[in-house]
N, C-alpha and C positions, 0 to 999 in steps of 0.2 A: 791520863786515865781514859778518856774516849779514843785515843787510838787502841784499847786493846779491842779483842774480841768480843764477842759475847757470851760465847763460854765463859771467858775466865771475869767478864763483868758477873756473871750470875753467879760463878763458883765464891767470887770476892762477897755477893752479897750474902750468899749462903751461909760463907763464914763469918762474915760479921766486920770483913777489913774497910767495910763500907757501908753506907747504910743507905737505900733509896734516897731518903730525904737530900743525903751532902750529893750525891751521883745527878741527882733531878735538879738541884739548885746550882750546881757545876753547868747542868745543860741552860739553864735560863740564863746565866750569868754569860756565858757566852752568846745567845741570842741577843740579848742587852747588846752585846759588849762589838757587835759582825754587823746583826743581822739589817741595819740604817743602810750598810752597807752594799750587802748583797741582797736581800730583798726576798727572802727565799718563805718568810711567812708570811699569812695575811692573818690569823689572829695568835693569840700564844696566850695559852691559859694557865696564866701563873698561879691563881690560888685554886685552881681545879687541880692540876696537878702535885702540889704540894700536900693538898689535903689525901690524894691517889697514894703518894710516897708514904704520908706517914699511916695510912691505912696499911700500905706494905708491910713495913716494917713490922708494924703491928700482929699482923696477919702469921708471919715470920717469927715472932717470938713465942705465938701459938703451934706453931710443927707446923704451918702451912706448907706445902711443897712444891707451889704449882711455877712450872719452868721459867717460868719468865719471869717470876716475883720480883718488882721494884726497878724492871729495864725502863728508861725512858727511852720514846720513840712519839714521832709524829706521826698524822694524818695527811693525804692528801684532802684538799680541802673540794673534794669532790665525795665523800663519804659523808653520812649524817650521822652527828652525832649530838644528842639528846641537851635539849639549851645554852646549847654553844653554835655559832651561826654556820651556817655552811652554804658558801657562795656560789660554788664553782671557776669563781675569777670572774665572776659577771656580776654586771649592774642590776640586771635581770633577779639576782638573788642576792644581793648587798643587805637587805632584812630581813633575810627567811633566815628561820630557828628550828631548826628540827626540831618533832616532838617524839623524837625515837633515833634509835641506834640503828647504823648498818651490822648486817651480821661480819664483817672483817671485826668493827671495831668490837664489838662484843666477844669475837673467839678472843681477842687481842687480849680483851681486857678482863678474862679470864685465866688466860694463861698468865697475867701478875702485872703487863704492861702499862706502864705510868704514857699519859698522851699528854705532849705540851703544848702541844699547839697542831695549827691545821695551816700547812703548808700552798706557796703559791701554784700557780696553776696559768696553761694558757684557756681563756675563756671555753665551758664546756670540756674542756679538754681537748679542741681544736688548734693542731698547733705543732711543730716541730721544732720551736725555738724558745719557747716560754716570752716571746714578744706580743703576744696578744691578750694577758691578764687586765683587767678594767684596774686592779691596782699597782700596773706597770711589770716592766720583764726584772726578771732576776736576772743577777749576772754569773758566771762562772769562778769560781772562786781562783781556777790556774791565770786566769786575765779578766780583768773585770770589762774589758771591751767587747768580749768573746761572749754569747750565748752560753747557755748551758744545756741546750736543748730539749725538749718539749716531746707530750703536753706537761709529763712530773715534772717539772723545773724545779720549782722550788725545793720538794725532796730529795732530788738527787744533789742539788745545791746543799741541801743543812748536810747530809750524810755526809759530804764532800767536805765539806768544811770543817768536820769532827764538831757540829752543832747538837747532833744528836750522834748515837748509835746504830740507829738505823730509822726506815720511815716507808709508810706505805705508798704506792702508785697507782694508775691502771692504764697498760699497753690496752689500746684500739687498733694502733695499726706502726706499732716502735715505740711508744709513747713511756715504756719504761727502757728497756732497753740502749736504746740511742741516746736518752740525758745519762745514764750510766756511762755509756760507751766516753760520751764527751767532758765528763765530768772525773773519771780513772777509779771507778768506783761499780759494785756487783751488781746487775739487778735481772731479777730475775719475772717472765713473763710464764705460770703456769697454763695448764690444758685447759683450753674451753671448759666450763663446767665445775674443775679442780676446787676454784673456789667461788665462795657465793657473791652473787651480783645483787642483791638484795639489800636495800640502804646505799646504791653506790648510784647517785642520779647517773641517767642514762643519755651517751651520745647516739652511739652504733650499736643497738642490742644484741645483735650475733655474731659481733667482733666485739668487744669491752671484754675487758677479764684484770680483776685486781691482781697486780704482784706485788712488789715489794723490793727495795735497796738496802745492801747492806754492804763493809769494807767486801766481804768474803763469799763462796760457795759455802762455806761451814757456817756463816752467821744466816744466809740465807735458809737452810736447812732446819735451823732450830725457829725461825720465825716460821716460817710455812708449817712446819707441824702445827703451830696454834692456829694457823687462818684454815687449812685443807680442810675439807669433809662434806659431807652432804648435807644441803638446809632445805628442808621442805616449803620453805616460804617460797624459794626461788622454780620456778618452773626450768630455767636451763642448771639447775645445780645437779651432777651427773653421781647416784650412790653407787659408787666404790670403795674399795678399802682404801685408807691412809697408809700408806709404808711408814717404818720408823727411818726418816731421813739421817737422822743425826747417823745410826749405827751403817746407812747404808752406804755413809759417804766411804768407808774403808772397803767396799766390795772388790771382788778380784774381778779385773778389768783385763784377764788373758783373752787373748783374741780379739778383742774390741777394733769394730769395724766402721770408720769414717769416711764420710763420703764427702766430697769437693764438686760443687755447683758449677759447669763452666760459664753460666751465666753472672756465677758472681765473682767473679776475677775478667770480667771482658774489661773495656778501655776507657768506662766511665770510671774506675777503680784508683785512687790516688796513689801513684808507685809507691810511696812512702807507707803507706795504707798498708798497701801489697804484699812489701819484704816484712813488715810487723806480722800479718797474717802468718806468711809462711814461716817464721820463726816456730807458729804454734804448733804450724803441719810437723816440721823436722822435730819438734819436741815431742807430739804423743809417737812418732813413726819413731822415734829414736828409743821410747819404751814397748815398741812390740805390736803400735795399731796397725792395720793393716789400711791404707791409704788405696782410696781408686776415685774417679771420676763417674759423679753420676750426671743425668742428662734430667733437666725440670724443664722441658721444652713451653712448657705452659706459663712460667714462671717470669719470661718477659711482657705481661698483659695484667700482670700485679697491681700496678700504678692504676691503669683506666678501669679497671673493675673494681679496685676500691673505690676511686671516686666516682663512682656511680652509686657502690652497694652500700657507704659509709652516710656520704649527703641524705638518700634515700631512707634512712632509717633515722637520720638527726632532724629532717622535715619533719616526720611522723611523730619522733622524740618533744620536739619544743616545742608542740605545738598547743602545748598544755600552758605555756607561760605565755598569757592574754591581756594580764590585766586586774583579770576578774577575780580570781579564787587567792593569789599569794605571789609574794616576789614584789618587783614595780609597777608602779602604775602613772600612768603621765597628770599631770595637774591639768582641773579643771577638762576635762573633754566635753566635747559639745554634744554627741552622740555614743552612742553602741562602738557602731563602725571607727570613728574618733577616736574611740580608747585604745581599741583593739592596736589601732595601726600604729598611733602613735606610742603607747606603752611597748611596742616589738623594738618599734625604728629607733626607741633613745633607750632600751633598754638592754639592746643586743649592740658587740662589736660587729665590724666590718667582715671579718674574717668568718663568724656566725652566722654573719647573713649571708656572705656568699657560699656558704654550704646548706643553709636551707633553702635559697634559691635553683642551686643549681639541681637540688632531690626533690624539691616539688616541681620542675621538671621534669626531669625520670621519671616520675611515677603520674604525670598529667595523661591523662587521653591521650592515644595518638602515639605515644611517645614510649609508655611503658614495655610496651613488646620491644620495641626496636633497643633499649636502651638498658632498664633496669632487667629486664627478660631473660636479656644475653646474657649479660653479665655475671647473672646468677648461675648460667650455665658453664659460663669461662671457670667459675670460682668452684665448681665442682671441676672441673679438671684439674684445675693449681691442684686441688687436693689430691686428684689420683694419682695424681703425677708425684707425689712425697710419699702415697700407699704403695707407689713402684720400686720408689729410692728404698724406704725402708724395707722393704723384701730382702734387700741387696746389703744393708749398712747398719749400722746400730744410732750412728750419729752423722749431722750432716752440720757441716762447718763452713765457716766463712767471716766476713768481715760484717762490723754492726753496721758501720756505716762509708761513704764512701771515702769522708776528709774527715779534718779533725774541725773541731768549733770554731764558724765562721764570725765577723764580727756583725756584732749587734746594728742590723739597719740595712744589713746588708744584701738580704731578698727579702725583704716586705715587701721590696715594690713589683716583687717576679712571683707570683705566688706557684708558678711550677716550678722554678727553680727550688722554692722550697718544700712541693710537695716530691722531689726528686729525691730530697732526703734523707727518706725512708726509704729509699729503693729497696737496700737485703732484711726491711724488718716485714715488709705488709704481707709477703705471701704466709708467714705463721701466723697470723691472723684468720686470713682466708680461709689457711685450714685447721684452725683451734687447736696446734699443734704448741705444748709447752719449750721457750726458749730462753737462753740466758747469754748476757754478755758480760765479757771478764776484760780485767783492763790487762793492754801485751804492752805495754811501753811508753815513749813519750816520742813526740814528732816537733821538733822547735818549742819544747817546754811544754805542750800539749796534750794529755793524755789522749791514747785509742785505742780502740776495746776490740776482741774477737767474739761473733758470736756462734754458738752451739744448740742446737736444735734436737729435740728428741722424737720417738713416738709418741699419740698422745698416754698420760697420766705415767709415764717415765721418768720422772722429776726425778729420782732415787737416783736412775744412771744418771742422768742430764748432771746432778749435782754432785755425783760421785765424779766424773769425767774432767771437769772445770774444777774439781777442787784438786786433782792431781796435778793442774797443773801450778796450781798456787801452791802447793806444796814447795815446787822448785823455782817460780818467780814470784818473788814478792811485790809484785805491782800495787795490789790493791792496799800494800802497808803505807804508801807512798800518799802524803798530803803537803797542798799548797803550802807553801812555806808562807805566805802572810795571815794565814788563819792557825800558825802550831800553837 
């Protein structure tokens, strides 16, 4: 039943050949039954949910009609939702209870969505591997030696595993995208703004942006319609119109113009990587795109201007978790000062702290012009540099990431090596440009994903383009064979 769609979940519930309740007790019964395993929640709300299901149903017998009635789907457990705890993967918030909802979860949970739980995370969201959660890394459900890659681990994990249907994320700098990609599963990263940041604690505030996993481009489409739109709460939520996704995924795609990064096929690129890519190329070239090479000359300076402009705004972001007001607090302190340091030093991971150390840096006297200054100016050329391509292209494509799922433990101890990770995801970040990645195949048993990048608030073609080509390879139908 979880391998189907979501269309035909919602049509099934519509008619009656199922009913929320057996659909949401199917999905706990396999979290029971994996998740010891794979590691991919930290809470799961079984009598919340169940009471949500048979609300559905309910709801349902009345004419309700709202599109999602009775889907379950999880949380990244970096949204808050209203007396259910929300950690972020940190010790830091191991007892904080939200006394309110993010707006994801609310459109969510409006549009009919049953939430079972709130999925794992690497701490803050800092992370390319889901190795740095205070309640341990998830594992990859293709090998459980293998990451699943970060910061959504856990979500791209349960979706991977057919644990849920689908579940939400939030790309900062790949952070949906790339566990998608390594996981053989959809996920998709909207435009800066697209949707609301409001309830979603914050890393990087001009890079965070909630997306979302799903098996497909067509299950992603019918989610996003319920999260898009504008929320007055949020200062960066951007009022535009919502397109209707679903009907837009059938648009006519004559002349559609894609463009090729020579930055992203240079020789950090795994050949295996490579010839999957170009599989994608000669499949839309082979329906009529018209293929060229564009030039992101700025596009190699991605990596160091993130980590200047990401730390930078995560210093300023944590700065809020003291001690004093909520979260942990250390036993017995002897002072002010006392609290302060020690509630940080046992309350934050490793990985947390070397990224608020290296942004309140950046941003120290002295320092700030030379350092976070630049950076801010580099990060407006990435962007003009994608205002140039897209003059020229409708889409720009490439690989998600450069290899498939490395094993667990295997660059903790290089921390560039695994900020290298993200190489083809950080520049849509940079420039709040909506992206998706699609799985193209398997490399030694290993899913790897292509990803496709739009103008911004293009989501419509973005998901129209990647569902053509899941029309003619069924990757994303494809699940671990020890989780069927």
């Amino acid at each position: 039943m979880l391998d189907l769609s979501i269309r035909t979940l919602t049509e099934k519930l519509a008619n009656g050949d199922v009913t929320s309740v057996d659909l949401t007790k199917m999905c706990l019964d396999r979290i029971k039954q994996h998740d010891e395993t794979l590691n991919s929640f930290i809470t799961l709300c079984e009598d919340e949910a169940l009471q949500a299901a048979t609300e559905a149903d309910a709801r349902r017998k009345q004419g309700d009609k709202a599109p999602l009635l009775g889907l379950p789907i999880a949380h990244k457990d970096i949204f808050c939702t209203t007396g259910i705890k929300t950690s972020c993967g940190s010790k830091m918030l191991d007892n904080f209870i939200s006394p309110y909802n993010a707006t994801v979860v609310d459109n969510l949970a409006q549009a009919g969505c049953v939430m079972v739980g709130k999925t794992n995370l690497d701490e803050f969201a800092m992370g390319s591997s889901g190795e740095n959660s205070f309640y341990g890394p998830s594992k990859n459900p293709w090998d459980l030696a293998c990451v699943p890659g970060g910061s959504s681990s856990g979500s791209a994990v349960a979706v991977a595993a057919r644990l849920v249907p689908a579940a939400t994320g939030t790309d900062t700098g790949g952070s949906v995208r790339q566990p998608a990609a390594l996981c053989g599963i959809t996920g998709l990263k909207p435009t800066y703004g697209r949707v609301s940041r409001w309830g979603m604690i914050a890393f990087a505030s001009s890079l965070d942006q909630g997306g979302l996993f799903a098996k497909s481009a067509e299950d992603c489409a019918y989610l996003l319609q319920a999260m898009a739109g504008y929320d007055e709460k949020d200062s960066t939520s951007v009022n535009v119109p919502v397109p209707n996704y679903t009907s837009a995924l059938e648009q006519d795609l004559k002349g559609l113009k894609i463009g090729l990064p020579s930055l992203f096929f240079d020789d950090r690129l795994c050949q295996n990587v490579r010839e999957s890519v170009q599989g994608v190329i000669d499949f839309y070239q082979s329906q009529g795109a018209i293929i060229e090479t564009v030039e992101l000359p700025h596009l190699a300076y991605s990596i160091p201007v993130y980590y200047i402009v990401a730390p930078a705004e995560c210093s300023s972001n944590l700065a809020r978790f003291d001690g004093v007001r909520y979260g942990y607090r250390c036993d017995n302190p002897k002072d002010l000062q006392d609290l302060y340091e020690r509630s940080r030093a046992e309350g934050f991971g490793i990985e947390v702290k070397r990224r608020i150390m290296i942004g309140t840096y950046v941003l120290s006297a002295g320092y700030y012009d030379a350092y976070y200054g630049k950076a801010q100016c580099i990060r407006r050329l990435v962007r003009d540099d994608f205002v140039k391509a897209f003059a020229k292209v409708d889409m720009i494509l490439g690989p998600t990431t450069p290899s498939t799922a490395f094993k667990i433990g295997e660059k903790t101890d290089d921390p560039v090596a695994m900020y290298l990770n993200d190489i083809y995801t950080i520049a849509v970040n940079l420039a709040g440009l909506p992206g998706i990645s699609i799985p193209t195949g398997f490399i030694n048993d290993m899913p790897i994903g292509a990803q496709l990048i739009a103008k911004p608030f293009a989501e419509d073609k973005l998901l129209a383009v990647a569902n053509m080509y899941q029309q003619e390879h069924p990757w994303h139908t494809e699940a671990p064979s020890s989780f069927k």
